[in-house]
C-alpha positions, 0 to 999 in steps of 0.5 A: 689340117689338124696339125695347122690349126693346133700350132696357130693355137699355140703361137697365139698365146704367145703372140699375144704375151709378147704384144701386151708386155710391148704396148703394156699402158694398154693393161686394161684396169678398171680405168677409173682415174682419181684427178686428185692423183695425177701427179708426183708424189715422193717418199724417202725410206731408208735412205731411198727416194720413191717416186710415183708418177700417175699421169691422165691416161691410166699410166705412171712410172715409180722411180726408185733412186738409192744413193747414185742408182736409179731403177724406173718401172713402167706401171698401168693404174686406176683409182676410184677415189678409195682403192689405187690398183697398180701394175708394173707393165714388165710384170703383168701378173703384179697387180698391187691394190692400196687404200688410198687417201689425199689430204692437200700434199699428202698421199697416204697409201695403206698396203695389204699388210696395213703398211702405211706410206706417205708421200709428197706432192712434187711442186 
């Protein structure tokens, strides 16, 4: 019976990874939502173009398009009305946090690293 209950130990931890990267949306942030984000928003760097899409229920895509390649990641979000946290669903452990302002069709986001990326409000 020892030996039973061990193994069920083991297998559900790895159940449960294999089922959070599956329904990732389902990563539990915070669950703020900022109405002012939801949205596209695109930046263009080094001939890249980025784009960030939050949509009303705490998930988003950002797509990144360089020359004829397109890469797309899921991502879970909140945002407080300050502080936008961003993670991509394949990468549970990649949990991003950004300052945040909105200024009519700008998005300005400042990173750790006081990076600051500013983005556009698709129509």
């Amino acid at each position: 019976h020892e030996d039973e209950e061990n193994e069920s130990r083991v297998v559900a931890p790895i159940f449960l990874k294999e089922t959070v990267a599956e329904t990732a949306p389902a990563i539990e942030l915070d669950g703020e939502i900022d109405e002012d984000l939801i949205g596209s928003w695109t930046m263009e760097e080094d001939g890249a173009v980025i784009t960030y899409t939050f949509n009303d229920d705490n998930t988003g895509v950002v797509e990144m398009n360089v020359e004829e390649e397109s890469v797309e990641f899921e991502i879970a979000y909140s945002a407080d009305g300050e502080t936008l946290t961003v993670v991509m669903v394949e990468m549970p452990d990649s949990e991003d946090t950004a300052e945040y302002t909105i200024d009519g069709d700008t998005l300005t986001l400042v990173t750790e690293g006081d990076q600051n990326m500013e983005l556009t409000r698709e129509a």
